[in-house]
C-alpha positions as CSV (number, residue, x, y, z in Angstrom):
1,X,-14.1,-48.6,-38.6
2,X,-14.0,-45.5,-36.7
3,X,-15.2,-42.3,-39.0
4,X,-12.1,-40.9,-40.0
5,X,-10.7,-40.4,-43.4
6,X,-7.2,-39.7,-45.2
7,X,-5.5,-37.1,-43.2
8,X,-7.4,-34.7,-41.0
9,X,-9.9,-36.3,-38.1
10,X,-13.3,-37.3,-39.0
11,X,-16.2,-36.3,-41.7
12,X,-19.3,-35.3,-40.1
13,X,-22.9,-34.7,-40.3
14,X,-24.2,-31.3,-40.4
15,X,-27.5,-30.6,-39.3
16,X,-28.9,-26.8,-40.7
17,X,-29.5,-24.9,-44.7
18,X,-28.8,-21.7,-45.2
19,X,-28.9,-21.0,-48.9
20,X,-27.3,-17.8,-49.1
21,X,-30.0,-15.9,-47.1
22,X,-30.2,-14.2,-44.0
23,X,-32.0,-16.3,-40.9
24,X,-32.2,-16.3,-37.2
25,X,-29.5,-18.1,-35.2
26,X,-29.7,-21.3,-36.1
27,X,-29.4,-24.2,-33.8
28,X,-27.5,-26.7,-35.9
29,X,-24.3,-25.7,-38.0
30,X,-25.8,-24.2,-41.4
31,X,-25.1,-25.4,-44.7
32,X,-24.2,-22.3,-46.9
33,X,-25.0,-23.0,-51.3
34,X,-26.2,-21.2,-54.0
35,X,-27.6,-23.9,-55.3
36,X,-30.9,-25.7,-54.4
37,X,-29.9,-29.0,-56.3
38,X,-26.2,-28.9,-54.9
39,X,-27.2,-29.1,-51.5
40,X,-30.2,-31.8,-52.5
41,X,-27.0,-34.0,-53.8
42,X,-24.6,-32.9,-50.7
43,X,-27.1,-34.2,-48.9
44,X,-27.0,-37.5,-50.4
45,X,-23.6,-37.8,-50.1
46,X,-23.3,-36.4,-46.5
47,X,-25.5,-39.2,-45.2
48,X,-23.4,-41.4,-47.1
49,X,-20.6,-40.5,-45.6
50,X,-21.7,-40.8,-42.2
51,X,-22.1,-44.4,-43.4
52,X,-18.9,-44.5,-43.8
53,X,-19.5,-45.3,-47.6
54,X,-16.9,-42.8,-49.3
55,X,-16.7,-44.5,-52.3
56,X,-20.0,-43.8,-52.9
57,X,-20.2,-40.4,-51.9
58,X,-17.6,-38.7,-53.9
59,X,-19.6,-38.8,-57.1
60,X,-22.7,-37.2,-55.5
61,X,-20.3,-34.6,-53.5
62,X,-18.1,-33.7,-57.3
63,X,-21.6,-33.5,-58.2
64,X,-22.3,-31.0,-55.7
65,X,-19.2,-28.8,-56.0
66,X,-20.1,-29.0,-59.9
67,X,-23.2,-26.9,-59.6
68,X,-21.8,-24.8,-57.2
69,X,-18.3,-24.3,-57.2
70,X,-18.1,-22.2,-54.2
71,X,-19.4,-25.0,-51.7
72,X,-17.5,-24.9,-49.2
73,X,-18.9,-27.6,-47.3
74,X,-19.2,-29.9,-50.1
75,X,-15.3,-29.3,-51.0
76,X,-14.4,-30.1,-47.4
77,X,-16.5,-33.3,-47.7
78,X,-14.0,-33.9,-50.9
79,X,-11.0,-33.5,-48.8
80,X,-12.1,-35.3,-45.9
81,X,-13.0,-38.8,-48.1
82,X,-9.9,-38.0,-50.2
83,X,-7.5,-41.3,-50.3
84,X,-4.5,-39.0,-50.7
85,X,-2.8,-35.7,-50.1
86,X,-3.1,-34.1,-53.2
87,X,-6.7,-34.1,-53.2
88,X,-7.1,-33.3,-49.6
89,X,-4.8,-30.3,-49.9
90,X,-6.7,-29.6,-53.1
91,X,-10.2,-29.3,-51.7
92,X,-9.1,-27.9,-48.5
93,X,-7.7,-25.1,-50.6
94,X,-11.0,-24.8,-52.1
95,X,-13.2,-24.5,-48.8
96,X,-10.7,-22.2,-47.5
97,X,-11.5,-19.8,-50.3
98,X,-15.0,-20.1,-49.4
99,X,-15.0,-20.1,-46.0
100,X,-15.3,-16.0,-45.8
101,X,-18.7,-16.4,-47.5
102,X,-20.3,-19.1,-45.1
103,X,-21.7,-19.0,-42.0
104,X,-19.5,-18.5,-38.4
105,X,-20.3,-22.0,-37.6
106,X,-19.1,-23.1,-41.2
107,X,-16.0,-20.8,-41.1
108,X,-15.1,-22.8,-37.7
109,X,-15.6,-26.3,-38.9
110,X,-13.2,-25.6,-41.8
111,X,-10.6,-23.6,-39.7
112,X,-10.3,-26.3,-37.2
113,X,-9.7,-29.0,-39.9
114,X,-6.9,-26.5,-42.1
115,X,-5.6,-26.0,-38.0
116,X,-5.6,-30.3,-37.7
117,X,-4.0,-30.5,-41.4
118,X,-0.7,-28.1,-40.6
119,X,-0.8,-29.7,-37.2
120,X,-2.1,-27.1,-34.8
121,X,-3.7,-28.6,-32.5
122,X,-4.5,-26.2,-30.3
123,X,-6.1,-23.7,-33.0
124,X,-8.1,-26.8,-33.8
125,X,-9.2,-27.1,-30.2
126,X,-10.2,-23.3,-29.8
127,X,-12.5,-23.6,-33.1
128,X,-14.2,-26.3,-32.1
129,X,-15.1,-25.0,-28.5
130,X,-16.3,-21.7,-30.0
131,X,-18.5,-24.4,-32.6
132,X,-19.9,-26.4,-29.6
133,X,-20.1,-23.0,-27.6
134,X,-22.0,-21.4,-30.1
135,X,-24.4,-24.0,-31.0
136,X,-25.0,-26.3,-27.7
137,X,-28.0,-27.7,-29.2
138,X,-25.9,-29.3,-32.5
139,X,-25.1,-33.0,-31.5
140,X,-22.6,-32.6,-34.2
141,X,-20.6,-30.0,-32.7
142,X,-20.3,-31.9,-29.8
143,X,-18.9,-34.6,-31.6
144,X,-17.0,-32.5,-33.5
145,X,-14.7,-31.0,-30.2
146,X,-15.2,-34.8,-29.0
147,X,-12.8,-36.1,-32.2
148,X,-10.8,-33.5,-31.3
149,X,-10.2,-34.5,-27.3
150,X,-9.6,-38.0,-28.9
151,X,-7.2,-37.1,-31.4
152,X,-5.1,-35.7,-29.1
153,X,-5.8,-38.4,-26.3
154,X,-7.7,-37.0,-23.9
155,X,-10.3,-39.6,-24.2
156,X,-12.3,-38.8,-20.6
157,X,-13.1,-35.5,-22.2
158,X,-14.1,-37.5,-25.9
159,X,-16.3,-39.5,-23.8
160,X,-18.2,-36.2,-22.3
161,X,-18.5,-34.6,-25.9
162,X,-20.0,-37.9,-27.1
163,X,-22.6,-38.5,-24.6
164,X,-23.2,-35.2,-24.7
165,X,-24.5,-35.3,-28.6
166,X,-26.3,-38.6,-27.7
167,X,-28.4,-36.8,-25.0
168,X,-29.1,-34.3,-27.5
169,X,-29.9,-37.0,-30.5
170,X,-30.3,-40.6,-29.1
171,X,-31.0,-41.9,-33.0
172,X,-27.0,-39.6,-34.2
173,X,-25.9,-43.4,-34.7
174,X,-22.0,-42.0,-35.4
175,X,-21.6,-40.6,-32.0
176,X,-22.5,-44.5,-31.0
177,X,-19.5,-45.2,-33.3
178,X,-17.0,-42.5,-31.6
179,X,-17.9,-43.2,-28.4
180,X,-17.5,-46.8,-28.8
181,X,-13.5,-46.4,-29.7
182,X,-13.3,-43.7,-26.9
183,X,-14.2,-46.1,-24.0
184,X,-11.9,-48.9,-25.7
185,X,-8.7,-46.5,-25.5
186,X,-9.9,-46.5,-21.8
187,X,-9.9,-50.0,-21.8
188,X,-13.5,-50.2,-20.8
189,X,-14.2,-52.7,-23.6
190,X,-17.7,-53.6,-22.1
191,X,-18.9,-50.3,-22.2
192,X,-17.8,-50.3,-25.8
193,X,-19.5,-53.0,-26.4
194,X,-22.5,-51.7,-25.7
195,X,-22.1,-48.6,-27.5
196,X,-21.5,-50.6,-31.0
197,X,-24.1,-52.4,-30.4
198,X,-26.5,-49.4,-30.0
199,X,-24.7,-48.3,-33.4
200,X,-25.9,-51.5,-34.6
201,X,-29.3,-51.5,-33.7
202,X,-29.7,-47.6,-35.1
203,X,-28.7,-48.4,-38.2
204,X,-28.6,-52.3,-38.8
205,X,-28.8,-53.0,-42.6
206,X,-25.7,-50.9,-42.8
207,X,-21.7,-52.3,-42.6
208,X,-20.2,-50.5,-40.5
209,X,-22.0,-51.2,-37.4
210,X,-20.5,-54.7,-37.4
211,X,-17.1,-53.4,-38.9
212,X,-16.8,-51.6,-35.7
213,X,-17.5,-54.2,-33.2
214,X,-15.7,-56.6,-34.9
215,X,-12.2,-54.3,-34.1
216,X,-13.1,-54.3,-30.7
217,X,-13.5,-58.1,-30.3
218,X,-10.3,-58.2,-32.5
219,X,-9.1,-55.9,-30.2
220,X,-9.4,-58.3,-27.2
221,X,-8.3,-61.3,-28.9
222,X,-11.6,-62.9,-29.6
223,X,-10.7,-63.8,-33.1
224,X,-13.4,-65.9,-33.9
225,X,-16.4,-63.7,-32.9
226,X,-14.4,-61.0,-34.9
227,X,-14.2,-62.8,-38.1
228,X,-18.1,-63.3,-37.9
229,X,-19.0,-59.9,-37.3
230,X,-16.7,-58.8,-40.2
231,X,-18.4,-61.4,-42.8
232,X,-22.0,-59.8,-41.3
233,X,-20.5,-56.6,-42.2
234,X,-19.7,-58.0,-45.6
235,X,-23.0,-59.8,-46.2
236,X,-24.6,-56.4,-46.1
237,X,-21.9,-55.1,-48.6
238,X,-19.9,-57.3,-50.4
239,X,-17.8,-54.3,-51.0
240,X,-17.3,-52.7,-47.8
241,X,-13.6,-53.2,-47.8
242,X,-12.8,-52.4,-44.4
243,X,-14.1,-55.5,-43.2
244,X,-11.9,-57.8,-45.5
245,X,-8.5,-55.6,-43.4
246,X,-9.8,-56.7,-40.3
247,X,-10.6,-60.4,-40.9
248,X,-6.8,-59.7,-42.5
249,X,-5.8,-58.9,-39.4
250,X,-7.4,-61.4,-37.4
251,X,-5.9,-64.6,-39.3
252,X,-2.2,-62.6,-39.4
253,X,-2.3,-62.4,-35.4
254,X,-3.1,-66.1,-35.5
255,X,-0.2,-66.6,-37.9
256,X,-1.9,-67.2,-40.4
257,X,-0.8,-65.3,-43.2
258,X,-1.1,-66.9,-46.6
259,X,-5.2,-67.1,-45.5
260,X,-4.6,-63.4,-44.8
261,X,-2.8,-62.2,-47.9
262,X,-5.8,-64.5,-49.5
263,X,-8.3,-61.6,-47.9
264,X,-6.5,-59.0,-48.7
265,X,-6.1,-59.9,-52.4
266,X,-9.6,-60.4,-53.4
267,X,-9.8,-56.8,-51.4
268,X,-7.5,-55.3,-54.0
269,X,-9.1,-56.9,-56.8
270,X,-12.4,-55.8,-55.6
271,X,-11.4,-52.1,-55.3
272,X,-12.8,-49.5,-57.4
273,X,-10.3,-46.9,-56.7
274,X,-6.8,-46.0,-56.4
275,X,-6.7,-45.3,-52.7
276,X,-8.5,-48.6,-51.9
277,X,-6.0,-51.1,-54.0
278,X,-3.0,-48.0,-52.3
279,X,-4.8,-49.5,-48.8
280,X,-4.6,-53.2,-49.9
281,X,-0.8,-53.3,-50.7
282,X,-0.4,-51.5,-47.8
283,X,-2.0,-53.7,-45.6
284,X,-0.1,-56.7,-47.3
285,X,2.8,-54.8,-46.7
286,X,2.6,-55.2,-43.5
287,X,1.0,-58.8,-43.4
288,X,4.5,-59.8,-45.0
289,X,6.5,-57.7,-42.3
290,X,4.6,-58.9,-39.7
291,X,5.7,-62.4,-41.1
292,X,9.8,-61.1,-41.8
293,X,9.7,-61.0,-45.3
294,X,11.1,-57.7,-46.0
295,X,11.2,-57.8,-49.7
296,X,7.5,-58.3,-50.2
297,X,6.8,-55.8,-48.1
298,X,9.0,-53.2,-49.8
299,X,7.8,-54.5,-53.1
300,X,4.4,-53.7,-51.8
301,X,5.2,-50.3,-50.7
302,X,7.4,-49.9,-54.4
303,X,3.8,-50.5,-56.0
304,X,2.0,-48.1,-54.1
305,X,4.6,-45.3,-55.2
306,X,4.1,-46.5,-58.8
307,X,0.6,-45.8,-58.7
308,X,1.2,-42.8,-56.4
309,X,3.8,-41.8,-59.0
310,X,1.1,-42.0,-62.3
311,X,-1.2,-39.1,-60.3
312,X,2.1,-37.1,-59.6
313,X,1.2,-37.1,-56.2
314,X,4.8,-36.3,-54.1
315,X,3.8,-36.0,-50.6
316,X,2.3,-39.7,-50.9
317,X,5.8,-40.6,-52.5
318,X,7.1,-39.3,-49.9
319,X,5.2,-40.9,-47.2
320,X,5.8,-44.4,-48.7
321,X,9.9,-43.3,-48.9
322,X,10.0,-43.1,-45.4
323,X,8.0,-46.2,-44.6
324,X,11.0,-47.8,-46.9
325,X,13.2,-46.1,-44.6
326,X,11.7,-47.0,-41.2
327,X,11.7,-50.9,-42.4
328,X,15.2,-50.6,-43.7
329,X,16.7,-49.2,-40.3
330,X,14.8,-51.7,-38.4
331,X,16.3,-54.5,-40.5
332,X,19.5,-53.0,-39.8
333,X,20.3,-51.6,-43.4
334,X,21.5,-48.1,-42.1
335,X,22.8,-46.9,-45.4
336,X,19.9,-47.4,-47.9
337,X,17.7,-46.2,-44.4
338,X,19.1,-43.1,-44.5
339,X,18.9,-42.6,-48.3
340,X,15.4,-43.2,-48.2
341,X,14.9,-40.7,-45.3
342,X,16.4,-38.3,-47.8
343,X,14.3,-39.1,-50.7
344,X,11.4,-38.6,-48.6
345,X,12.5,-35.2,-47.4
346,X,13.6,-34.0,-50.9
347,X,9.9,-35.1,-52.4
348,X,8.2,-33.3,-49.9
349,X,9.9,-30.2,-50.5
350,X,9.1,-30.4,-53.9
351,X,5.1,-31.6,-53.5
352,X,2.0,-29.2,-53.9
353,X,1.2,-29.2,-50.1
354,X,0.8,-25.8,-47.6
355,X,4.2,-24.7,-46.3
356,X,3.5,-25.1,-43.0
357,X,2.7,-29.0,-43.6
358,X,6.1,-28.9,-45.0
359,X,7.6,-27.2,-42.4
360,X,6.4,-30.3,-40.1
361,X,7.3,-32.7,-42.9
362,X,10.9,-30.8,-42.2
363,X,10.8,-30.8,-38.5
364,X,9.9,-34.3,-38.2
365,X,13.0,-35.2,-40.8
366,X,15.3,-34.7,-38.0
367,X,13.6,-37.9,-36.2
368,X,14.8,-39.4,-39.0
369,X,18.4,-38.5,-39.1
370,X,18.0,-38.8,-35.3
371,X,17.3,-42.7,-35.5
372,X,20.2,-43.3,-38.7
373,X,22.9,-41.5,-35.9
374,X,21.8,-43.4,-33.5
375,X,22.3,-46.4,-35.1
376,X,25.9,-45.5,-36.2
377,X,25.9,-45.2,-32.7
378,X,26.8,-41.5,-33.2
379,X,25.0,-40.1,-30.2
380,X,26.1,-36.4,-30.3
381,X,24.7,-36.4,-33.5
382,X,21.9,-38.5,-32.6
383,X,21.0,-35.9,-29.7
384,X,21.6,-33.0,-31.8
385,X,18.6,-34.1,-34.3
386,X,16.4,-35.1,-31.9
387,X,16.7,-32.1,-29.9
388,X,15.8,-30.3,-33.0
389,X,12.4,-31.8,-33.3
390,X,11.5,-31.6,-29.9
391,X,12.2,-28.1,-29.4
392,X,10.6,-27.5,-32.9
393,X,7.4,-29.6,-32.1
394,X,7.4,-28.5,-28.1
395,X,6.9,-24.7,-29.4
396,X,4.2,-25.5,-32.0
397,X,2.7,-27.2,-28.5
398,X,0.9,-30.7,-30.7
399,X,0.6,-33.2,-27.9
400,X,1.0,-35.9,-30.4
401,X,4.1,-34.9,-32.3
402,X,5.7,-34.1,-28.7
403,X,5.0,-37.5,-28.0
404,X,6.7,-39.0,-31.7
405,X,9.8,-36.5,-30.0
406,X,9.9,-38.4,-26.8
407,X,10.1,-41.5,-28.8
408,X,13.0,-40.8,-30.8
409,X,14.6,-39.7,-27.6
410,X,13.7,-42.8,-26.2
411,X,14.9,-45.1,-28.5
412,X,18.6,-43.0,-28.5
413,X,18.7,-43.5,-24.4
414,X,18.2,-47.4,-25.2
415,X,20.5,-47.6,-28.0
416,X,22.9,-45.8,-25.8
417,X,21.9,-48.5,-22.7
418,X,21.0,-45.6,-20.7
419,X,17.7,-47.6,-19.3
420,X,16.8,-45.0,-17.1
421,X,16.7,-41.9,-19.4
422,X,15.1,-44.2,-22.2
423,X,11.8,-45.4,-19.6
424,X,11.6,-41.9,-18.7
425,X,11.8,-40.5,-22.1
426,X,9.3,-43.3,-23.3
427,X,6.5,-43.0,-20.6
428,X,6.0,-39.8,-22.0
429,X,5.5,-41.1,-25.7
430,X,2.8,-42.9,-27.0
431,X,1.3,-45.1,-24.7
432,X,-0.9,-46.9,-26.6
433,X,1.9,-47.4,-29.5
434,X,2.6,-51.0,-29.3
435,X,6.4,-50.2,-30.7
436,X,6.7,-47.6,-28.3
437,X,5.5,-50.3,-25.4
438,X,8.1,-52.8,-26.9
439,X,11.2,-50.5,-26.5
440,X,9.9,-49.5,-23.2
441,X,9.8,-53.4,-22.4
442,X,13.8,-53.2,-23.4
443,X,14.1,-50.7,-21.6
444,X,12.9,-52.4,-18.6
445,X,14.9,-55.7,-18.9
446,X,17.6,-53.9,-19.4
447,X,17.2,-52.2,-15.7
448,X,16.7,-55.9,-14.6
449,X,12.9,-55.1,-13.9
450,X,11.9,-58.3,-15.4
451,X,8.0,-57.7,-13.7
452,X,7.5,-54.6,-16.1
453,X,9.3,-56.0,-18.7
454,X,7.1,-58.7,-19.3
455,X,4.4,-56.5,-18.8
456,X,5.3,-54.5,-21.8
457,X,6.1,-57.5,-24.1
458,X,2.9,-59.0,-23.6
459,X,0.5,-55.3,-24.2
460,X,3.1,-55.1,-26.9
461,X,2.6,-58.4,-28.6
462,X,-1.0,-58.4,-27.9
463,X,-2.1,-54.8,-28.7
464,X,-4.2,-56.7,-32.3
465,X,-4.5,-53.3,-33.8
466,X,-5.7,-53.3,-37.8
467,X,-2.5,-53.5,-39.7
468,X,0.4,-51.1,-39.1
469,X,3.4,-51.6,-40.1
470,X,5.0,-50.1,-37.1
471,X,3.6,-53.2,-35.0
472,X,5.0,-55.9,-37.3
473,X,8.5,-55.0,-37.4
474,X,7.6,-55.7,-33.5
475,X,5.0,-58.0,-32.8
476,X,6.9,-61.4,-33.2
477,X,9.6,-60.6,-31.4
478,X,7.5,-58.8,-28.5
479,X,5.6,-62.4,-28.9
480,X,8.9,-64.6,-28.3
481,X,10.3,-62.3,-25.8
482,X,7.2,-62.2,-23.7
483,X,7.0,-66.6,-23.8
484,X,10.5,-66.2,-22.2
């Protein structure tokens, strides 16, 4: 498991104090408390979090923000290991407030992840080049501005940030971690290997070491090495969740999935909190997709609402309304698709999140009604909506929403059988999407390039990513298609 949490990037390591008190420039990014005993427990916490053990470290990091309430850092920490958006938003709030009585390299840390939370990615870029700028000699800020390359895909310059904290700390085992999934999205999955494997060795009575190299052997198809490396991940923690998803994952791609469900039950009944048994219906959502049963899967997402519906949390109703909606249009059920579309809209409007989230929320809406037009096969219409979000999305300048645009765009040129228009509007999508490689397959055949169609159906169908539920309304028939 990559260390990345809830909604923003990554949860990091911080390596300076500063309690309240002038002090020369530091070299690592200070910790800012009024509180000796706060920052004893933050500590705690931090390095548990670096583990990749959140459960655990939210007690120690409420703990923290108990005995000092102004703790900027430890709120972001809060936010960061958060399982859903009202307590993200909640503690980001709270570190904001802070953030004008911590230190410059503080102040940047939590601007660049309130930039990544309303989706500007470019503000999030220039915050954490001034962080690494300013302190060269902080392996974390380097890792920190590497997250940020890789969130938006530029994973040559990920790579650089990451070596670049492991030359300055050769024991920082999570820039092992980062750098590992870096060089996998550049397919070099040896040089992975070896990076997880240094992760392992740094810190080898811990999980996640083994979590992580068992996704890149699931990854390449190796299922059976993968499902060993998962159960060493689990004989270290019986707990560690993340490793019953991937051996999940594992027996769905080998069609197995009644053994599957099987692993992902005993995950939900092992769960001690509401965003890990959220995870687990999730993830059997999308076990039943990715075997067609449709119903189960919505019932699964209907149960996640429920419990999302007892904390009064709207923006994670809203979420799981439009995952209703994207399963409903791809089974061809345009009408209740587009009612849930709605619903989704209508309960972000009304959730406690930052109006510019909700101004995104609204932009990417019209992707929505985009995709329902389309499939009435109402292209003006279709072509309106989707122009909307691109122009919307092109002037806020996030690579990655530009690239959800060029989707939508995509899919409408293919609906339309205008193959031409949809390959070019695709290759500028999400590459590594393995839905977006199955349309551009389509695409292909339906230009008669029956070279680079198969191409497509086969990265499509063999892409073995952890669950999404965007890949099983695909994967099967990517799998059929590609045996033709």
């Amino acid at each position: 498991m990559r260390l990345q949490v809830g909604f923003v990037v990554a949860v990091l390591l911080l390596g300076g104090s500063a309690c309240r008190r002038a002090a020369e420039t530091p070299k690592k990014i200070p910790i800012t408390t009024s509180s000796a005993e706060a920052r004893d427990v933050f500590l705690k916490g931090r390095d548990l979090v670096a583990k990749l053990r959140y459960t655990e470290a939210q007690p120690l990091l409420n703990e923290a923000v108990s005995k000092d309430p102004n703790f900027a850092l430890a709120h972001l920490y809060l936010a960061q290991t958060a399982a859903a958006p009202k307590g993200f938003f909640d503690h980001l709030k709270a570190a904001v407030s802070a953030a004008g009585k911590v230190s410059e390299g503080e102040r940047l840390y939590i601007q660049g992840v309130e930039a990544a939370a309303n989706g500007d990615t470019k503000l999030r870029g220039e915050c954490y080049q001034k962080l690494a700028a300013a302190f060269p000699d902080d392996e974390v800020a380097h890792m920190l501005l590497g997250i940020h390359y890789n969130g938006i895909q530029k994973f040559d310059e990920a790579v650089a940030e990451y070596r670049k904290a492991v030359q300055l700390a050769p024991s920082f085992a999570p820039a092992y971690n980062q750098l590992g999934y870096a060089l996998r999205e550049l397919e070099k999955n040896q040089d992975a290997e070896t990076a997880f494997r240094r992760y392992i060795e740094l810190i080898p009575n811990e999980p996640n070491p083994y979590d992580s190299l068992a996704e890149l052997q699931l990854k390449m198809g190796r299922f059976a090495e993968s499902i060993e490396s998962y159960k060493k991940a689990l004989s270290m923690n019986p707990q560690f969740l993340s490793a019953y998803r991937g051996i999940a994952a594992n027996l769905m791609y080998q069609d197995k999935h009644k053994e599957a469900l099987e692993q992902l039950q005993k995950a939900h009944e092992l769960a001690t909190s509401d965003g890990e048994k959220r995870q687990m219906l999730f993830d059997m959502a999308v076990c039943y997709m990715d075997g067609n049963k449709l119903k189960d899967a919505i019932d699964s997402i209907n149960r996640i609402s429920a419990l999302a519906e007892q904390r009064g949390d709207k923006a994670l109703m809203a979420g799981n309304a439009a995952t209703r909606g994207e399963l409903l249009l791809n089974a061809g059920k345009i009408k209740e698709a587009e009612a849930e579309y709605a619903k989704s809209m209508e309960l972000a409007q009304q959730a406690d999140i930052p109006d510019k989230v909700k101004k995104n929320v609204e932009l990417g809406s019209h992707g929505g009604k985009a995709l329902v037009a389309s499939a009435k096969k109402d292209f003006t219409t279709a072509k309106t909506e989707a122009e909307i979000m691109r122009a919307g999305f092109e002037a806020k300048g996030n690579p990655n929403q530009i690239r959800g645009a060029h989707e939508v765009l995509g899919i409408i040129a293919l609906q339309e059988k205008n193959y031409d228009e949809a390959v070019a509007q695709l290759n500028q999508a999400d590459a590594h999407s393995p839905y977006v490689m199955f349309q551009l397959a389509k695409a292909y055949a339906g230009k008669k390039d029956k070279d680079n169609s198969k191409t497509y159906y086969r990265k499509a169908a063999e892409s073995y990513t952890l669950p999404d539920i965007m890949y099983a309304m695909i994967r099967q028939q990517a799998k059929k298609a590609m045996a033709k």
